[in-house]
N, CA, C and O atoms as a GROMACS GRO file, in nm:
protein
  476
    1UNK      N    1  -0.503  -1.380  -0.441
    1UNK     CA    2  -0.389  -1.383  -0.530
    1UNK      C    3  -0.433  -1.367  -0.675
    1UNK      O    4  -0.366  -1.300  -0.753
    2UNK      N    5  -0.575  -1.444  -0.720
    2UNK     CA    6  -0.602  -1.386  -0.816
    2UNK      C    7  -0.578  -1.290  -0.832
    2UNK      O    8  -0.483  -1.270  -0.907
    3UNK      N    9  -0.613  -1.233  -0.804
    3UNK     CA   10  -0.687  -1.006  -0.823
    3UNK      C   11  -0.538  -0.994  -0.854
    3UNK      O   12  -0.525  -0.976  -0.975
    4UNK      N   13  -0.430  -0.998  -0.796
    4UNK     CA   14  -0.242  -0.968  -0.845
    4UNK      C   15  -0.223  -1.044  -0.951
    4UNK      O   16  -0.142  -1.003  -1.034
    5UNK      N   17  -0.274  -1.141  -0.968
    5UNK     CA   18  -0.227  -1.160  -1.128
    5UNK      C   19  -0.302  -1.130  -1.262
    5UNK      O   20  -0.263  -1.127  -1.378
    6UNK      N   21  -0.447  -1.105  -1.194
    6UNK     CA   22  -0.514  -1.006  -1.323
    6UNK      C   23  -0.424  -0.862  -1.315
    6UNK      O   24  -0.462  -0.785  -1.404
    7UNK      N   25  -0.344  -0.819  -1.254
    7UNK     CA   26  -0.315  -0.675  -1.213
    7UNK      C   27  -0.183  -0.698  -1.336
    7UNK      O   28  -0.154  -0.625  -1.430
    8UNK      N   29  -0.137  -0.794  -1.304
    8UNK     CA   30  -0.021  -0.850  -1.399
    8UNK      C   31   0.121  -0.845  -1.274
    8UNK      O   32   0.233  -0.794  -1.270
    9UNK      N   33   0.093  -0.874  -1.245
    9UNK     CA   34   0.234  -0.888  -1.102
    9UNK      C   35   0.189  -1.045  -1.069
    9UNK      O   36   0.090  -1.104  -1.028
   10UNK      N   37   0.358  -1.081  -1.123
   10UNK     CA   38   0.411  -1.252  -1.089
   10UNK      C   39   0.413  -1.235  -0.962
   10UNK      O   40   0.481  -1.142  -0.918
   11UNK      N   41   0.341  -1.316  -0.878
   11UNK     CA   42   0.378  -1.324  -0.744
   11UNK      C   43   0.463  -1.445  -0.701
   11UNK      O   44   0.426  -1.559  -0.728
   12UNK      N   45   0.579  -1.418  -0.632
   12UNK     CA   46   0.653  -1.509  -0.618
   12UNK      C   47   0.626  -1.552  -0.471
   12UNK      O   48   0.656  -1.669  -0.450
   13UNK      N   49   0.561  -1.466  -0.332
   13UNK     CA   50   0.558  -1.530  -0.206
   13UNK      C   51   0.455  -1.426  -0.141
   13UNK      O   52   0.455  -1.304  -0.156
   14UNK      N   53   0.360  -1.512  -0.055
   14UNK     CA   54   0.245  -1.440  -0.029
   14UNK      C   55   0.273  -1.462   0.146
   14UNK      O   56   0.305  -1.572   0.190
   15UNK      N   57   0.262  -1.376   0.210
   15UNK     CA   58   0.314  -1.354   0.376
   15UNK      C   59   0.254  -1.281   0.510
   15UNK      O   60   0.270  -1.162   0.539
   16UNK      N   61   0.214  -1.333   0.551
   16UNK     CA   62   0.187  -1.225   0.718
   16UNK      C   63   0.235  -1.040   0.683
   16UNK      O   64   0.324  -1.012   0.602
   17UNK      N   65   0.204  -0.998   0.714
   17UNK     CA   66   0.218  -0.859   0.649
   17UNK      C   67   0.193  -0.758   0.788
   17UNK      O   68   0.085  -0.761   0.847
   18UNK      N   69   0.305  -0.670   0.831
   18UNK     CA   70   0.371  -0.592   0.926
   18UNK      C   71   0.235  -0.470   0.918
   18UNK      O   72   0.220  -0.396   1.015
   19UNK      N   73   0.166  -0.461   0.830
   19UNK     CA   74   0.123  -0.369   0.761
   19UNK      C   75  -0.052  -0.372   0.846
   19UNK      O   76  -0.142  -0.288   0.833
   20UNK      N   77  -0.052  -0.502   0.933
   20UNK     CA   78  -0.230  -0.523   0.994
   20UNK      C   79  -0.316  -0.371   1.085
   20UNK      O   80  -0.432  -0.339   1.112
   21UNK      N   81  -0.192  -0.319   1.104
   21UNK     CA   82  -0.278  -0.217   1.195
   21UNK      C   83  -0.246  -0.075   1.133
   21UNK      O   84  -0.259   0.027   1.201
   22UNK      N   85  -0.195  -0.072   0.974
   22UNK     CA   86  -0.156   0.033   0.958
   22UNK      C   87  -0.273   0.191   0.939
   22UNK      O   88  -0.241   0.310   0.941
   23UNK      N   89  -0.424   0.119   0.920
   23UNK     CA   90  -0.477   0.202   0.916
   23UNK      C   91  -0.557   0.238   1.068
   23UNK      O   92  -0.669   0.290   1.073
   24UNK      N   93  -0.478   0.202   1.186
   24UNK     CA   94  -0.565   0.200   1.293
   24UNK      C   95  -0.564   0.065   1.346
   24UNK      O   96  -0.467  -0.009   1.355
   25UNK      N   97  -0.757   0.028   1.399
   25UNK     CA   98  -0.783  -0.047   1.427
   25UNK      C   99  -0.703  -0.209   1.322
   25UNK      O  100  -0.663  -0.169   1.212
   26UNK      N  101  -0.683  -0.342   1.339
   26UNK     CA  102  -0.664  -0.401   1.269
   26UNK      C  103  -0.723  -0.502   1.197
   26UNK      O  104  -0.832  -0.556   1.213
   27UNK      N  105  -0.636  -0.520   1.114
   27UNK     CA  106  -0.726  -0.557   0.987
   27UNK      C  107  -0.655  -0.629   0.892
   27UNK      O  108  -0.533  -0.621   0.900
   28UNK      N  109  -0.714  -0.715   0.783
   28UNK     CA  110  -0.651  -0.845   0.725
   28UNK      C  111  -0.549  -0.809   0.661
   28UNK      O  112  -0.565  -0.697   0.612
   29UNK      N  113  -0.432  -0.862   0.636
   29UNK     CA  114  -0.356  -0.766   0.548
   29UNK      C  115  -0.227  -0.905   0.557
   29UNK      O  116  -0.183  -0.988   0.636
   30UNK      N  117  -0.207  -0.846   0.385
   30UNK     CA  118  -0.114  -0.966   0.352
   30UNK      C  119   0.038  -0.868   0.294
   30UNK      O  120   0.022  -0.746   0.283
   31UNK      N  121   0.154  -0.917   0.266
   31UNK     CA  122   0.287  -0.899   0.175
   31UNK      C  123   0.268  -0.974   0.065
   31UNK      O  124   0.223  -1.086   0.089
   32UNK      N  125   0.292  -0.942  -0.068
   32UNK     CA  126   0.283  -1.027  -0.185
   32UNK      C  127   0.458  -0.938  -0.229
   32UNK      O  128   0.508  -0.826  -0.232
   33UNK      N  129   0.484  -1.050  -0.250
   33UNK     CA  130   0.695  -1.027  -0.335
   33UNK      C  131   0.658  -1.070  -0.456
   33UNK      O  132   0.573  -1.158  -0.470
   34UNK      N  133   0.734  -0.998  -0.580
   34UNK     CA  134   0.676  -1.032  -0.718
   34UNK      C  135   0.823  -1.148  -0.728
   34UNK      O  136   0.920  -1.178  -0.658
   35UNK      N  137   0.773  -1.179  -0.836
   35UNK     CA  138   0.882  -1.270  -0.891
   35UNK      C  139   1.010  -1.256  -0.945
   35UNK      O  140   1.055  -1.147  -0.981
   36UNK      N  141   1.065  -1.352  -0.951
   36UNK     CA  142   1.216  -1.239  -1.032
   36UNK      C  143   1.192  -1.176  -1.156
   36UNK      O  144   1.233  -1.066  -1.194
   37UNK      N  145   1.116  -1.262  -1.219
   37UNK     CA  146   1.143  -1.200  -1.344
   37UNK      C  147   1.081  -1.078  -1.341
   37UNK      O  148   1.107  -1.021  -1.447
   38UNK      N  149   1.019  -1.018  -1.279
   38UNK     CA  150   0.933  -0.888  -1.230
   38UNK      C  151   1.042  -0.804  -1.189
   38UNK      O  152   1.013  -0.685  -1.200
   39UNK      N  153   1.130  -0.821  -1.156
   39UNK     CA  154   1.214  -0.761  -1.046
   39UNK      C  155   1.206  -0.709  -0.876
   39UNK      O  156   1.105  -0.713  -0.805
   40UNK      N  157   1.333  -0.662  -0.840
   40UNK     CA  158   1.283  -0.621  -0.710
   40UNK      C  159   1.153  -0.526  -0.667
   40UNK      O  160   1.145  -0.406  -0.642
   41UNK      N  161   1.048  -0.644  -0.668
   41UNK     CA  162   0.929  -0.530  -0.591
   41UNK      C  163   0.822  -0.635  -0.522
   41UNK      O  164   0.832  -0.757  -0.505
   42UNK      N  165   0.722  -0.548  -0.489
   42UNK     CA  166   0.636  -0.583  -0.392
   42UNK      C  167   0.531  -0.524  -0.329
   42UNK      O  168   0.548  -0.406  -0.357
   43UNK      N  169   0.437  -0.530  -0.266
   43UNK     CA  170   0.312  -0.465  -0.160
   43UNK      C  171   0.274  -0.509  -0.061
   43UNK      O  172   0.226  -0.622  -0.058
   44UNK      N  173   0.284  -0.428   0.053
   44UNK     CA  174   0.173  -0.476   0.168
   44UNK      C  175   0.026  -0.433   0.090
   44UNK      O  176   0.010  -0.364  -0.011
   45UNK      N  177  -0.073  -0.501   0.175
   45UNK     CA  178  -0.197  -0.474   0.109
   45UNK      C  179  -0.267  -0.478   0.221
   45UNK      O  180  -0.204  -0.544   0.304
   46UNK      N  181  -0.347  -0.447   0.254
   46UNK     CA  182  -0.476  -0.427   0.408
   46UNK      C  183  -0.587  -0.390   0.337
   46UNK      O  184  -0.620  -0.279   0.293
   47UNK      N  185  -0.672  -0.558   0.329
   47UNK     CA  186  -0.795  -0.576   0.292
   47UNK      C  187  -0.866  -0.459   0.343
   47UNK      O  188  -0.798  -0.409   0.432
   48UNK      N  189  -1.002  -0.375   0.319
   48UNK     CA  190  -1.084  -0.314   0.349
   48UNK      C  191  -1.224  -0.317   0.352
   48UNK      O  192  -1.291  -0.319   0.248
   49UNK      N  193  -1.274  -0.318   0.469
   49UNK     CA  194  -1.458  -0.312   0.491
   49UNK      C  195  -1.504  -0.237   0.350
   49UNK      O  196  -1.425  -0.204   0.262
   50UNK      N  197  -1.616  -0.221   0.348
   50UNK     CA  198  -1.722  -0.136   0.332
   50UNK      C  199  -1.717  -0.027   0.438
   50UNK      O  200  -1.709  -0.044   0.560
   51UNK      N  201  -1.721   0.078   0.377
   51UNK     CA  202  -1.731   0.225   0.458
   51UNK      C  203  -1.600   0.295   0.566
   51UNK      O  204  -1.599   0.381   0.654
   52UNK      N  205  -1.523   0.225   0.518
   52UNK     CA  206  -1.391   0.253   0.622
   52UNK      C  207  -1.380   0.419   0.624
   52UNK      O  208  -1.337   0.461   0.732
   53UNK      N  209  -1.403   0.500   0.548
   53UNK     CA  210  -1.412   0.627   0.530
   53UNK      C  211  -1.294   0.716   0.441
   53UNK      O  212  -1.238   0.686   0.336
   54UNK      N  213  -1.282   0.831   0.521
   54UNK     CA  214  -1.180   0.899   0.475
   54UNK      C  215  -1.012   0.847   0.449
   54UNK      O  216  -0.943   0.892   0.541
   55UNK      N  217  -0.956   0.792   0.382
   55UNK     CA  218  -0.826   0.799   0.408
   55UNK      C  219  -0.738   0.857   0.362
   55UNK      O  220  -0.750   0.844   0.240
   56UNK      N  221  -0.618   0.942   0.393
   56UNK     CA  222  -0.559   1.034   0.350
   56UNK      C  223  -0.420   0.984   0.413
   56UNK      O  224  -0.412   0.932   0.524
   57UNK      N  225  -0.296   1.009   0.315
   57UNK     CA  226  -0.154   0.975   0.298
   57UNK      C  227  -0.070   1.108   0.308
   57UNK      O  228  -0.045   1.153   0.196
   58UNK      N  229  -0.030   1.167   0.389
   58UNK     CA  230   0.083   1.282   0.348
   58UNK      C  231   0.214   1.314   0.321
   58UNK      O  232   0.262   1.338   0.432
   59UNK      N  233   0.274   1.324   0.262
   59UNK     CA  234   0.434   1.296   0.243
   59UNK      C  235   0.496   1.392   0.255
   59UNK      O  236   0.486   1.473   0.162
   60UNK      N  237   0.575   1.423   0.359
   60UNK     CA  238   0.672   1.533   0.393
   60UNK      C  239   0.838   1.491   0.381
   60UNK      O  240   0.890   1.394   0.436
   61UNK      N  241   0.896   1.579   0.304
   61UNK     CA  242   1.092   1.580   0.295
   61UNK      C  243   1.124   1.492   0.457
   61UNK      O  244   1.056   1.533   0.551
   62UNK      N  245   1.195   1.408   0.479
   62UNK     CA  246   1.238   1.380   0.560
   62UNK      C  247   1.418   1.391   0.553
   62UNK      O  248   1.477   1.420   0.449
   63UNK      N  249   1.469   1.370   0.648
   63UNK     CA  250   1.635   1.374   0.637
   63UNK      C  251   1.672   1.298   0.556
   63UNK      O  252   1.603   1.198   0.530
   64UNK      N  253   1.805   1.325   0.483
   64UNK     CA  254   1.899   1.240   0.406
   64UNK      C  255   1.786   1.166   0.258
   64UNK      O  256   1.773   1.049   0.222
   65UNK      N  257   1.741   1.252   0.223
   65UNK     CA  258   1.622   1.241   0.112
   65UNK      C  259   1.532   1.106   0.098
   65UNK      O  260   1.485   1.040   0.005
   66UNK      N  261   1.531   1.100   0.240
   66UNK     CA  262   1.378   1.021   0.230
   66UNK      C  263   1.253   1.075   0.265
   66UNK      O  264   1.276   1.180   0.326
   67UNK      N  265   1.128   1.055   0.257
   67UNK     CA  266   1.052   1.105   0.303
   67UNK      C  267   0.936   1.049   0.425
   67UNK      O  268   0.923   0.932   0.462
   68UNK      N  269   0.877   1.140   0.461
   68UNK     CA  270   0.851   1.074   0.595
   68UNK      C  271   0.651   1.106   0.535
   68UNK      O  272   0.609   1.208   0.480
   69UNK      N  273   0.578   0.995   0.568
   69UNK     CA  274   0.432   0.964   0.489
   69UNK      C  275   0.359   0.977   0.689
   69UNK      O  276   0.417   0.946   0.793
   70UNK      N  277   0.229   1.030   0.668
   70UNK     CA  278   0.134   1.058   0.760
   70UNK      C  279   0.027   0.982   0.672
   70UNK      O  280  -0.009   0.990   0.554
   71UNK      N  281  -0.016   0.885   0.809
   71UNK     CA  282  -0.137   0.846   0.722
   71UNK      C  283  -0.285   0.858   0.860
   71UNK      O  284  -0.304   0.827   0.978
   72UNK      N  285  -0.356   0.918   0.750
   72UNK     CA  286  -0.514   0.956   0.874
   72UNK      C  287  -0.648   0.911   0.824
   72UNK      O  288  -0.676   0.959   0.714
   73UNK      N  289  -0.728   0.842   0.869
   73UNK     CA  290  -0.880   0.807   0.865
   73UNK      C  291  -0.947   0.879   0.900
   73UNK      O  292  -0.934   0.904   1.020
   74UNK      N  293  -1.041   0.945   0.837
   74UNK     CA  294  -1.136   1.020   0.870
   74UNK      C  295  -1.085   1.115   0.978
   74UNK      O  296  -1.139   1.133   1.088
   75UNK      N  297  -0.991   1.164   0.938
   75UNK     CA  298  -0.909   1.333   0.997
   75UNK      C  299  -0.824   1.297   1.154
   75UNK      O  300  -0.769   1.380   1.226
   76UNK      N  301  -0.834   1.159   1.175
   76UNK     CA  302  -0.748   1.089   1.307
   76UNK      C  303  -0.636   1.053   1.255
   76UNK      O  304  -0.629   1.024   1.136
   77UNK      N  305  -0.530   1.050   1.336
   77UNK     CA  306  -0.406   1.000   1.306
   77UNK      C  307  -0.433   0.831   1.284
   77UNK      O  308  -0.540   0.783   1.320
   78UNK      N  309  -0.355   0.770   1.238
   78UNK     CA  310  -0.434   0.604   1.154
   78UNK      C  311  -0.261   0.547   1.210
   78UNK      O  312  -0.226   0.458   1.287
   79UNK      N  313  -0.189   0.641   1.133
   79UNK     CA  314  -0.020   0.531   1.121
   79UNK      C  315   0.086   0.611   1.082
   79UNK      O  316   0.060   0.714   1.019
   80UNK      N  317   0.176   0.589   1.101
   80UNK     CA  318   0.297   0.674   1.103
   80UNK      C  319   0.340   0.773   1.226
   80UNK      O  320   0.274   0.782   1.330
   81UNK      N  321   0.463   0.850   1.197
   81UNK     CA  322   0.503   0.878   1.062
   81UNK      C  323   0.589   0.726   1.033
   81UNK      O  324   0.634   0.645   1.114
   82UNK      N  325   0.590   0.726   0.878
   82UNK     CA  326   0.643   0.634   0.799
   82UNK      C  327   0.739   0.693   0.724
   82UNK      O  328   0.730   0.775   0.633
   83UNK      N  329   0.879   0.613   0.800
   83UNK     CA  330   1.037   0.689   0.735
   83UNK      C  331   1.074   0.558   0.597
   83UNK      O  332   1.120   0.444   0.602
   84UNK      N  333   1.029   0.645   0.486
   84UNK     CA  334   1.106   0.590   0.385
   84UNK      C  335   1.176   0.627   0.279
   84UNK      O  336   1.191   0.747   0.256
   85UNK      N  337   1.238   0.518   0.188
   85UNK     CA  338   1.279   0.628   0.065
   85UNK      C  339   1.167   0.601  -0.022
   85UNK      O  340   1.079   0.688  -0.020
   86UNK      N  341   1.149   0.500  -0.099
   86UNK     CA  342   1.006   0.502  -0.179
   86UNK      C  343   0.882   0.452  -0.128
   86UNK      O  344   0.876   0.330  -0.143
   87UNK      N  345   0.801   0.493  -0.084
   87UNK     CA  346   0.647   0.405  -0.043
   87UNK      C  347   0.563   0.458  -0.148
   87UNK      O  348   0.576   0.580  -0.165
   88UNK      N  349   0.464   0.388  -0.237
   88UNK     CA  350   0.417   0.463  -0.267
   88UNK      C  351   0.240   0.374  -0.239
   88UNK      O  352   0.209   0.258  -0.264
   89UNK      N  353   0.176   0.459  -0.194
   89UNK     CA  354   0.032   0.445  -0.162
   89UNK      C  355  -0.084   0.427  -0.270
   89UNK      O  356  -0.086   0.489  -0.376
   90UNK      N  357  -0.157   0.356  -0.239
   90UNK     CA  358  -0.289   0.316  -0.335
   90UNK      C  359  -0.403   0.261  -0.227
   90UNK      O  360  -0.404   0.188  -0.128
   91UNK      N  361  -0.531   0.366  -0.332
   91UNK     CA  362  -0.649   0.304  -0.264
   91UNK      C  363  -0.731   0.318  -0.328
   91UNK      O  364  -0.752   0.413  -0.402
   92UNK      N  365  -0.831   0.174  -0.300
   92UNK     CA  366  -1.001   0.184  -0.367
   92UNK      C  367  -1.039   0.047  -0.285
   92UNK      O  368  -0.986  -0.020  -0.196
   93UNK      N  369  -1.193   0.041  -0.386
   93UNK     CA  370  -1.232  -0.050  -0.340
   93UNK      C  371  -1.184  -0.185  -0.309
   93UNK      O  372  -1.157  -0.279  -0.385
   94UNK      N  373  -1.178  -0.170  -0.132
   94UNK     CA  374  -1.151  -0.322  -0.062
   94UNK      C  375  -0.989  -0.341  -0.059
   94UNK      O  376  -0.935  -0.448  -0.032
   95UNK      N  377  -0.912  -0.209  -0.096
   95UNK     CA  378  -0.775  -0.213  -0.084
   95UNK      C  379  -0.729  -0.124  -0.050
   95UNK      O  380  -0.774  -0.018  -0.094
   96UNK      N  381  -0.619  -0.121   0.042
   96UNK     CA  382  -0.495  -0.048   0.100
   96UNK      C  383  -0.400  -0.073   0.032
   96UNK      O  384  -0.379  -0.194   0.035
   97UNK      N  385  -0.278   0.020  -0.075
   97UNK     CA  386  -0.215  -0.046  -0.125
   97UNK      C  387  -0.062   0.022  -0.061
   97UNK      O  388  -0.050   0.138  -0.104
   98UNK      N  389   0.019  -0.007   0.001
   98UNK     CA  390   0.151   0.041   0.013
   98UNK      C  391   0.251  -0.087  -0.057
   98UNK      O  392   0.277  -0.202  -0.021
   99UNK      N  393   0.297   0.011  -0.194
   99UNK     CA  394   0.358  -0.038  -0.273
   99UNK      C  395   0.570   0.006  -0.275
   99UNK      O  396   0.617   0.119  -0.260
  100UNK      N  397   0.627  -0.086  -0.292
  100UNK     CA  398   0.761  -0.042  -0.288
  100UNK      C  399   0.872  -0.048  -0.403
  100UNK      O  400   0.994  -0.066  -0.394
  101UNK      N  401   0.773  -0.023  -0.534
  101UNK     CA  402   0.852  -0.016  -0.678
  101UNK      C  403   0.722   0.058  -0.750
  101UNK      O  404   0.601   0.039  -0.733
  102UNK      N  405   0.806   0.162  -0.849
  102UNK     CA  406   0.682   0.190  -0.894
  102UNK      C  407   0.599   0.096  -0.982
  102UNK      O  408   0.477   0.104  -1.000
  103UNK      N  409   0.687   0.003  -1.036
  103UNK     CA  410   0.597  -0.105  -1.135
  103UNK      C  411   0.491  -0.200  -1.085
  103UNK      O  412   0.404  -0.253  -1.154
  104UNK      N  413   0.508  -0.213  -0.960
  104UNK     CA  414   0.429  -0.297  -0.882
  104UNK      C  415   0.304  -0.192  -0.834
  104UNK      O  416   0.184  -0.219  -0.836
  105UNK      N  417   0.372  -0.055  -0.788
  105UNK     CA  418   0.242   0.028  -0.805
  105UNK      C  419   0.170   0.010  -0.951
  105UNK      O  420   0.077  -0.069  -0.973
  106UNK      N  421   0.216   0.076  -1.025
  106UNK     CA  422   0.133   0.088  -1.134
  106UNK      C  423   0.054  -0.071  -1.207
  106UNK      O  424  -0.044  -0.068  -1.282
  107UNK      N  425   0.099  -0.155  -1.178
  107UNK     CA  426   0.050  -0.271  -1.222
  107UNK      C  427  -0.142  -0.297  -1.119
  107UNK      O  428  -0.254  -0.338  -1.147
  108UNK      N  429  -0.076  -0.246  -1.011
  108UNK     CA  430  -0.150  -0.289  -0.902
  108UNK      C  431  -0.299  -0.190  -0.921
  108UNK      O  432  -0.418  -0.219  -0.910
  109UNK      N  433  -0.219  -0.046  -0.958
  109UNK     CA  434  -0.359   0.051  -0.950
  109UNK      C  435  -0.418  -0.002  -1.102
  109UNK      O  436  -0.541  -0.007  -1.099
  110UNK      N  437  -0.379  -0.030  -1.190
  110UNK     CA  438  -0.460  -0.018  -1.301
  110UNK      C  439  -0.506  -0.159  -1.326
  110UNK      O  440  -0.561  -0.181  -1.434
  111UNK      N  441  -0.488  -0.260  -1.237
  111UNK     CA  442  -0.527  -0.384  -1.248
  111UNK      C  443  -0.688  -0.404  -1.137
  111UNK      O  444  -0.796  -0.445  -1.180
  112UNK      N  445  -0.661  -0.366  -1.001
  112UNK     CA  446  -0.764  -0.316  -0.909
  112UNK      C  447  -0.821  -0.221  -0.919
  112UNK      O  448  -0.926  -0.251  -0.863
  113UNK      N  449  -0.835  -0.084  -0.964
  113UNK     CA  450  -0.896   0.013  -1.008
  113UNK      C  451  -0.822   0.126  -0.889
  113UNK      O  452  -0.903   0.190  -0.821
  114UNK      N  453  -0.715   0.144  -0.871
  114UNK     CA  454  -0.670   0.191  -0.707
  114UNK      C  455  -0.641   0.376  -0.810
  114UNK      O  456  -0.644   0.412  -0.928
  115UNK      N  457  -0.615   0.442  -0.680
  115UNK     CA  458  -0.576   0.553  -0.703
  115UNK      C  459  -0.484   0.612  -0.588
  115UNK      O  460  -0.488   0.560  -0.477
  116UNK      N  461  -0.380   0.747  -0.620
  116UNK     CA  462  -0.350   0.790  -0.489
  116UNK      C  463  -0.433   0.810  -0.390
  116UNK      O  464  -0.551   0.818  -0.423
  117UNK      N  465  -0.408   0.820  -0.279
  117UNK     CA  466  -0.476   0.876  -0.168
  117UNK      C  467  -0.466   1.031  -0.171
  117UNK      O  468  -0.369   1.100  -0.202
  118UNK      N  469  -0.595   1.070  -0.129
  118UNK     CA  470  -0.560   1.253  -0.123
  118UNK      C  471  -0.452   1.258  -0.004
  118UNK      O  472  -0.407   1.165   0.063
  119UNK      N  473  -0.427   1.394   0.002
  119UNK     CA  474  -0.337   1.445   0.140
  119UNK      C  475  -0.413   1.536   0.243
  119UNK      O  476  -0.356   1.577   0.344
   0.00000   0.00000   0.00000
C-alpha cells in the first residue's frame, strides 16, 4: 500500500482481486479503490516475479464502443478477450497494472515507474 500512496492515489479499500490469473499461470494480485476524494477509480494489480517475460496488451473496437483487450506472455494467449469500455494497462517492474480511470492510471505509472504494454 505504500508504493499507492507514494504514486499519490488515496486508497480507500484494499481486496482479493478477480485479476490472480490474468496473466496465465496465478499469481498475487490485489484491487486497491481510491478514495472519494480521488473520485471514482481504481486498479487491479498482479504482483510480478523476476523474468515473467514478454507481455503484450491488444485492444481491438469491440461492439457498442467498447473495446475488447488481448492479453499474451511471451507470444501465448495469457487472458482475455477482455470486454470493456475503459481498461487501461500498465507495466514494469514487479507490476501488472489494469487500471479503470485514467487518473488512477496516470498516478500509478508515474509513481511506480509503469508504462503501456506493447501490442
Amino acid at each position: 500500500m505504500a508504493a499507492f500512496a507514494h504514486a499519490g492515489m488515496p486508497v480507500r479499500l484494499i481486496g482479493g482481486s478477480k485479476s490472480e490469473s490474468l496473466l496465465g499461470g496465478r499469481r498475487p494480485a490485489r484491487v486497491f479503490t481510491a478514495a472519494e476524494e480521488w473520485g471514482a477509480g481504481g486498479a487491479d494489480v498482479v504482483f510480478l516475479e523476476e523474468g515473467i517475460g514478454d507481455v503484450r496488451v491488444c485492444a481491438t473496437p469491440g461492439s457498442s464502443g467498447r473495446t475488447i483487450y488481448t492479453i499474451s506472455v511471451n507470444g501465448s494467449s495469457a487472458g482475455g478477450p477482455i470486454d470493456g469500455q475503459l481498461e487501461i494497462f500498465s507495466i514494469g517492474p514487479g507490476y501488472f497494472v489494469q487500471a479503470y480511470d485514467v487518473r488512477t492510471s496516470d498516478a500509478l505509472r508515474q509513481g511506480l515507474g509503469l508504462t503501456a504494454p506493447a501490442c
